[in-house]
C-alpha positions as CSV (number, residue, x, y, z in Angstrom):
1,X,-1.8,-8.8,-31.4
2,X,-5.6,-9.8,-32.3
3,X,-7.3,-6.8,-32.3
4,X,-10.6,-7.4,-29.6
5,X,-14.1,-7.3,-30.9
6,X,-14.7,-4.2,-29.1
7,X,-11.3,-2.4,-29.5
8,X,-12.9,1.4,-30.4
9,X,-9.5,2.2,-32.3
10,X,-7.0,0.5,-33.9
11,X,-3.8,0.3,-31.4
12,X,-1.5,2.8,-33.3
13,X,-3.8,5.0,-33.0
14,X,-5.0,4.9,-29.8
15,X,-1.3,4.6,-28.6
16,X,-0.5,7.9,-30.1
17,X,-3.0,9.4,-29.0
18,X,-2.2,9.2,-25.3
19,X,1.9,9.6,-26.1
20,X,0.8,13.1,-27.6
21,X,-0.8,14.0,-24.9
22,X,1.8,12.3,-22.4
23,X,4.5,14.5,-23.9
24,X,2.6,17.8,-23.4
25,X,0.6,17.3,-20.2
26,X,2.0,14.1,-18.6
27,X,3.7,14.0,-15.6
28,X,7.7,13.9,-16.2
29,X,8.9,14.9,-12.4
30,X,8.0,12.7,-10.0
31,X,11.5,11.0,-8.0
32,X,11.1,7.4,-9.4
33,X,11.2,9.1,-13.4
34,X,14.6,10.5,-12.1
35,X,17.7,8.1,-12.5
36,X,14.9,5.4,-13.6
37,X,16.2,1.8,-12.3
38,X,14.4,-1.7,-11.7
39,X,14.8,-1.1,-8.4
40,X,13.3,2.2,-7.9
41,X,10.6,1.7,-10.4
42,X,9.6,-1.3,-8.3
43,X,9.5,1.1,-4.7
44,X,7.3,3.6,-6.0
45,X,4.8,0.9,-8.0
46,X,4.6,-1.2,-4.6
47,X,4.1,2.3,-2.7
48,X,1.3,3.4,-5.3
49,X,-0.8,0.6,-5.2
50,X,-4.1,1.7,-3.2
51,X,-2.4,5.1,-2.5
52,X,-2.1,8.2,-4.1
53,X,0.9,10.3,-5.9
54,X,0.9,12.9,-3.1
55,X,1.3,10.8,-0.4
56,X,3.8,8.3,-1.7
57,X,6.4,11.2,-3.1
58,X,7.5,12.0,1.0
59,X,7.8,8.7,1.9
60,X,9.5,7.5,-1.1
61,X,12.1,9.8,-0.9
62,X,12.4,8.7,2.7
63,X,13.0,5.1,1.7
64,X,15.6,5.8,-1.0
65,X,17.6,8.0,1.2
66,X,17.5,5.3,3.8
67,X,18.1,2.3,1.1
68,X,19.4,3.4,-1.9
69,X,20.1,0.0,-3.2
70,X,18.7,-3.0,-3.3
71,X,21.6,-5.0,-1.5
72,X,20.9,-1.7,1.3
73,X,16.9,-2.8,1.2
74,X,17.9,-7.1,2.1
75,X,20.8,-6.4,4.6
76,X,18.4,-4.0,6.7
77,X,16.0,-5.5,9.7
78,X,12.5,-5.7,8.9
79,X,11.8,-3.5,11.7
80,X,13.0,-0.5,10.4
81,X,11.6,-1.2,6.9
82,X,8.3,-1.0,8.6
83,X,9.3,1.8,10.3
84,X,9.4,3.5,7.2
85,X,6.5,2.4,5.8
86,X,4.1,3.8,9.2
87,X,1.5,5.3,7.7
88,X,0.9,4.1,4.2
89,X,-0.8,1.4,5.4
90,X,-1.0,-2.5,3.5
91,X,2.2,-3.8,5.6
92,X,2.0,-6.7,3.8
93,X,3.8,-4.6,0.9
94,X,6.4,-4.0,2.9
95,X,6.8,-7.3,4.3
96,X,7.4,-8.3,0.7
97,X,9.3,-5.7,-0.3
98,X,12.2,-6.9,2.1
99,X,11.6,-11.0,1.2
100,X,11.9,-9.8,-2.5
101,X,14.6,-8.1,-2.1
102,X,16.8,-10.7,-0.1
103,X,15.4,-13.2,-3.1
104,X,17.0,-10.8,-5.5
105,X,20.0,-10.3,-3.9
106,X,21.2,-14.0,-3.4
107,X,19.0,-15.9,-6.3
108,X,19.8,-13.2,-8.8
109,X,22.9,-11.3,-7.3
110,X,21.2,-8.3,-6.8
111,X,20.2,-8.2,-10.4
112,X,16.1,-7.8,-11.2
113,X,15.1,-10.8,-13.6
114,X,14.2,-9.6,-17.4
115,X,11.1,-12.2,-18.0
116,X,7.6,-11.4,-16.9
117,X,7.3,-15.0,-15.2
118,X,10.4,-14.9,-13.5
119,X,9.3,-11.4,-12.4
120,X,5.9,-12.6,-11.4
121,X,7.0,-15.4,-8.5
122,X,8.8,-12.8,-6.3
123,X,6.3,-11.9,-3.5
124,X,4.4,-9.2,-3.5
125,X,4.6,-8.5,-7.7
126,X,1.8,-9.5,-9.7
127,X,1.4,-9.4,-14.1
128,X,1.0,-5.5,-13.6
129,X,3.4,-4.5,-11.4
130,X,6.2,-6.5,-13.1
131,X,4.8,-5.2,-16.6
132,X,5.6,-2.0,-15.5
133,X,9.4,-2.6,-14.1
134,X,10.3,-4.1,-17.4
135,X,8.6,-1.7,-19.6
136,X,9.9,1.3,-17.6
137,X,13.1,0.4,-16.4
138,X,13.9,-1.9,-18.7
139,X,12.1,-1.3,-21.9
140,X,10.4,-4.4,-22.4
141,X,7.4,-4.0,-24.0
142,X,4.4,-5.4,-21.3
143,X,1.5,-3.8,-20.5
144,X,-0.3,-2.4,-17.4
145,X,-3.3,-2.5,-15.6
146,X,-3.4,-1.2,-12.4
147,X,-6.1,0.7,-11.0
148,X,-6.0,4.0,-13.2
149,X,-5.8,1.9,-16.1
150,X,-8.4,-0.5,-15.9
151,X,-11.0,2.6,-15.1
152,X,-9.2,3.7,-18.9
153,X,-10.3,1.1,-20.9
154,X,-13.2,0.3,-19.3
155,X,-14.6,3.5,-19.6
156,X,-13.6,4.3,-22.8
157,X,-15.2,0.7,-24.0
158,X,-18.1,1.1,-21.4
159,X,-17.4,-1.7,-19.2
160,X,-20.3,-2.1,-16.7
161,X,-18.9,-5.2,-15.0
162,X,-16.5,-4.7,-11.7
163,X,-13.0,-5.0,-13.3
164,X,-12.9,-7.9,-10.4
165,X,-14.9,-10.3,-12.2
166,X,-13.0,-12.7,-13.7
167,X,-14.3,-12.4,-17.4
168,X,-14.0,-8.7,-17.4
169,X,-10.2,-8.6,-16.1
170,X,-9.6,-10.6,-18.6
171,X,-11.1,-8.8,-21.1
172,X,-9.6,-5.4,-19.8
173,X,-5.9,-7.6,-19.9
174,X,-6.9,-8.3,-24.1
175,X,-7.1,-4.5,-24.6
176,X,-4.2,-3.8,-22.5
177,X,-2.3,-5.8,-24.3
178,X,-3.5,-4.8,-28.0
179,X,-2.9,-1.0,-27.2
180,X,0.4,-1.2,-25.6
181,X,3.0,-0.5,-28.2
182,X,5.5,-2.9,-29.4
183,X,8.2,-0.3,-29.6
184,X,10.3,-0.4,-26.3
185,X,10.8,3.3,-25.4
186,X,7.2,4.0,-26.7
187,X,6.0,1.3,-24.4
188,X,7.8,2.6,-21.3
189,X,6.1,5.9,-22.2
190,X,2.8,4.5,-22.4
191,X,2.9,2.7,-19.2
192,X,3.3,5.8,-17.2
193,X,1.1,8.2,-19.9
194,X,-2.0,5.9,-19.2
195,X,-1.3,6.0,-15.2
196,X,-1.4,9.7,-16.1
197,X,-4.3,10.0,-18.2
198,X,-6.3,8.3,-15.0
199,X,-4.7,10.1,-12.6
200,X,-5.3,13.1,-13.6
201,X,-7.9,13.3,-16.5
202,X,-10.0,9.8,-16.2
203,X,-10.8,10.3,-12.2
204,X,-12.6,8.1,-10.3
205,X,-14.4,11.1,-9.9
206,X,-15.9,14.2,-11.6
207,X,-13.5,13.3,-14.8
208,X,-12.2,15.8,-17.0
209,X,-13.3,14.2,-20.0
210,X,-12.7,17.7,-22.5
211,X,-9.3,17.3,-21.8
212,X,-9.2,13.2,-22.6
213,X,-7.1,12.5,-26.1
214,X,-9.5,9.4,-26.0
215,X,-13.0,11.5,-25.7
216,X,-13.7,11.3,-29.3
217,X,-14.1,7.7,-29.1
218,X,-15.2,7.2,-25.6
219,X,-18.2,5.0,-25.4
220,X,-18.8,5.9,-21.9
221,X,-18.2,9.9,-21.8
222,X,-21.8,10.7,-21.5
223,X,-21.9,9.2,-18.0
224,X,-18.4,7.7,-16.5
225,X,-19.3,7.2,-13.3
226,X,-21.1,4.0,-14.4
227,X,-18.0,2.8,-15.6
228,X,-16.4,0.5,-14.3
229,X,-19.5,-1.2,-12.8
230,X,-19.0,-1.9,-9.1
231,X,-18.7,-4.9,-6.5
232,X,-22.0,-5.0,-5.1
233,X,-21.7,-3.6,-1.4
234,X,-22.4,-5.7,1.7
235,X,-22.2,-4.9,5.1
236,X,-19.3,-5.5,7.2
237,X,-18.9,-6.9,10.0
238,X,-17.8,-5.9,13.1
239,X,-15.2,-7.0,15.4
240,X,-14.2,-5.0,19.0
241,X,-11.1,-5.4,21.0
242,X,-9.4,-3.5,24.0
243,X,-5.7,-2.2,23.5
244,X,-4.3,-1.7,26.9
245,X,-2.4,1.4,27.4
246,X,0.5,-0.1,30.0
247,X,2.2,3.3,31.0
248,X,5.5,4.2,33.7
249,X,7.0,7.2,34.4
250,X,4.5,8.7,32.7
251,X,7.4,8.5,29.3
252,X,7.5,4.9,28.6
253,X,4.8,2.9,26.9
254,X,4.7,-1.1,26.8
255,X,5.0,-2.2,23.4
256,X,4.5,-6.0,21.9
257,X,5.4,-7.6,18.2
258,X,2.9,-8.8,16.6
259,X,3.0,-11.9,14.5
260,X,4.2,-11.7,11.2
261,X,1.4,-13.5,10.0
262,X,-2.5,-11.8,10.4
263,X,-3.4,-7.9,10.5
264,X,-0.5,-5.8,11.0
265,X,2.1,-8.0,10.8
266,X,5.3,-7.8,12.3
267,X,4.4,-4.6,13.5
268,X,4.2,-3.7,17.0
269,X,1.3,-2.4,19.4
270,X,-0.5,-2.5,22.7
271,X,-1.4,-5.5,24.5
272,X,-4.6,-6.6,23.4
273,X,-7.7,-8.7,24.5
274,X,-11.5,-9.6,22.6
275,X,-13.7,-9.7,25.0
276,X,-12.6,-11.3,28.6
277,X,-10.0,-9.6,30.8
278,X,-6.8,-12.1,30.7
279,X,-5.5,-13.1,33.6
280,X,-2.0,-11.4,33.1
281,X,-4.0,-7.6,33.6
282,X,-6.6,-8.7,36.1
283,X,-3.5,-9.9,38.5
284,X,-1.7,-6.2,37.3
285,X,-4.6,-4.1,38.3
286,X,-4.7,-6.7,41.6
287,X,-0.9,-5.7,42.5
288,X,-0.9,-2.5,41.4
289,X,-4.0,-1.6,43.2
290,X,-5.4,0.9,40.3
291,X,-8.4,0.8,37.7
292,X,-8.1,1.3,33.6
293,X,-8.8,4.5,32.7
294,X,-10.8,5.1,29.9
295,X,-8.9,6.9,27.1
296,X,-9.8,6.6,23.5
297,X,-12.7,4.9,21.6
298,X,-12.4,4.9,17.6
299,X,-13.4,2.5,15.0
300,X,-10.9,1.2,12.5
301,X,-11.4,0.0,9.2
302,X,-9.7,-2.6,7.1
303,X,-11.0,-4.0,3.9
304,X,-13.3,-6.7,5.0
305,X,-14.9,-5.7,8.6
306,X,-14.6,-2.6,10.7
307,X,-12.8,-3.1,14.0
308,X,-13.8,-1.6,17.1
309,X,-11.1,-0.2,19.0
310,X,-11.7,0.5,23.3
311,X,-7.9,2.0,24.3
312,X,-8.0,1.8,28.4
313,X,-5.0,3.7,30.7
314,X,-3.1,1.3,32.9
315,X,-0.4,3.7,35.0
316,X,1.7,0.9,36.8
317,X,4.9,1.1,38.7
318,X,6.6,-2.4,38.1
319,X,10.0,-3.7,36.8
320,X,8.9,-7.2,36.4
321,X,6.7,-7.9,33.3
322,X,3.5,-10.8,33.8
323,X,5.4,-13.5,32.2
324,X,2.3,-13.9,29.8
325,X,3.6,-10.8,28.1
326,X,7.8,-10.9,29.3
327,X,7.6,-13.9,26.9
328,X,6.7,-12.0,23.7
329,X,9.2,-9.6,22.2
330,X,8.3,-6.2,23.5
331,X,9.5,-3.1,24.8
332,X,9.2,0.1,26.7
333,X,8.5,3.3,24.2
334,X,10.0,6.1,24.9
335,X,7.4,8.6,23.8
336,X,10.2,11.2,24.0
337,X,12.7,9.4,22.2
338,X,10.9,6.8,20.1
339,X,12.1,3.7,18.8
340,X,12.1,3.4,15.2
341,X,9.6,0.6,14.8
342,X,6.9,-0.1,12.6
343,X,3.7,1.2,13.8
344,X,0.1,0.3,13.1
345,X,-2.1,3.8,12.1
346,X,-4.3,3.1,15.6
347,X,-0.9,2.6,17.7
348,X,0.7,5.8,16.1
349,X,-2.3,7.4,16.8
350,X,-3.0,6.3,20.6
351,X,1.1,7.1,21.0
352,X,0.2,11.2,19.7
353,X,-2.3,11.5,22.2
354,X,-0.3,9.7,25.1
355,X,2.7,12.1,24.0
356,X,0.0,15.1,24.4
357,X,-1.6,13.8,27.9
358,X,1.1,11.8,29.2
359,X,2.6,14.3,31.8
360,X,-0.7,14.3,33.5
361,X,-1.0,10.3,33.7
């Protein structure tokens, strides 16, 4: 490998640098370094992506106790996959998780494929998360950058650009690959060290750069958190919406599917409407004779815009659902006995509080 003009050490050095320190402060474990497979090396680097150690270590324990294999994972409805998944947030990760893993098991007979490109075209894995299933689990020597490892190197070389930029990821993909060793178990070792070493050492914040194996060479020690420069910020917008809060015997809750494509996927939630009230709840407060009750105003936030979320009480007493809404896949929660569906954060929410209030509705 060409070693980049601004490469601060030569890659066998560098490399063992971090290995050393790997070996005596690294973290050696966690469940998915335990009986190390494709398959559960691929869970826990889907599950880790945007979300920390600490809160993926429950969960995926939860999911390998549910689906220890991969055939397990395909054969199982989607439903309950993103059951499981409530609460970490991204469904589209799980989404994928379950269309990989039927791809896997009938294109590949449950077998994970051993090249990076074959790797790449499964939904949901990109260069670095297949890098790191067929350097960890199968020790082929790829390299990593994920989110801990591109604050590394670009630290370390003083990378003022946002790691988004094209040019920059792909100078932060040049040093990846130059320091990544060529040796297989060393490069398995090295994947997870330099997860480690920003994890725990490199921080996005206050950094503990005395204890870095990479500090004597660190171009950007003297003030890290200018490294990696940012996106520039812009405001975001807004959008508002009403989740109506259809509730019977003051237990059961009226629940709807949402589409698999668009924000929250396949997951399922209150009826909804933007701004007018649709005609289905304007006939329902009509026959039932009864007003919304105001019950919950919160803001939530995705990536792009902030969403504005007005939850209104509708007690009814009905058998017979509008067909407006009879027509989409839904169903009556129990909030005593819940179904085990997938669950937006809002919903699970809104559901708490209705199991905490509901008695008095």
């Amino acid at each position: 490998m060409t070693k980049p003009n601004q490469a601060v050490l030569d890659a066998s050095t560098f490399h063992t640098r971090v290995l050393s320190w790997f070996q005596q402060y690294g973290r050696h474990n966690l469940p998915w370094q335990q009986d190390i497979t494709p398959y559960r090396v691929w869970i826990s680097e889907i599950m880790l992506q945007q979300t920390q150690v600490t809160t993926v270590v429950p969960y995926f324990t939860a999911f390998m106790t549910r689906f220890p294999t991969i055939l397990d994972l395909a054969k199982a409805p989607l439903d309950e996959v993103l059951h499981l998944w409530t609460g970490l947030g991204y469904y589209a990760r799980a989404r994928n998780l379950h269309r990989t893993a039927i791809v896997i098991t009938e294109k590949y007979q449950g077998h994970f494929p051993k090249t990076l490109d074959e790797m790449m075209s499964l939904p949901g894995i990109g260069r670095s998360t297949a890098g790191a299933i067929l350097s960890i689990a199968l020790e082929e020597p790829h390299s990593i950058l994920d989110g801990n490892v591109k604050r590394v190197l670009a630290r370390v070389h003083a990378v003022d650009t946002w790691p988004g930029d094209k040019k920059t990821n792909e100078f932060l993909w040049k040093l990846a690959d130059y320091y990544t060793p060529a040796k297989p178990k060393e490069a398995a070792d090295y994947t997870q060290a330099m997860m480690d070493l920003g994890a725990m050492i490199c921080r996005r914040t206050k950094p503990l750069c005395s204890l870095c194996p990479l500090e004597s060479n660190c171009l950007g020690k003297q003030n890290p958190a200018q490294f990696p420069g940012r996106k520039l910020k812009r405001a975001l917008p807004v959008k508002k919406t009403h989740m109506i809060l259809l509730m019977r015997n003051t237990e059961e809750v009226l629940l709807l599917q949402r589409p698999v494509k668009g924000i929250w996927g396949g997951l399922w939630g209150f009826p909804e409407y933007e701004e007018n009230k649709p005609e289905w709840l304007v006939d329902l407060l009509k026959t039932q004779n009864r007003n919304l009750k105001p019950f919950a105003d919160f803001r939530h936030t995705f990536t792009h815009y902030h969403l504005d979320i007005a939850a209104r009480l509708l007690p009814v007493k009905m058998i017979r659902l509008p067909p407006s809404l009879a027509n989409q896949n839904h169903l009556w929660y129990h909030i005593s006995a819940p179904a085990a569906v997938g669950l937006a954060a809002p919903v699970k929410m809104l559901l708490k509080q209705l199991a905490k209030t509901g008695s008095m509705v």
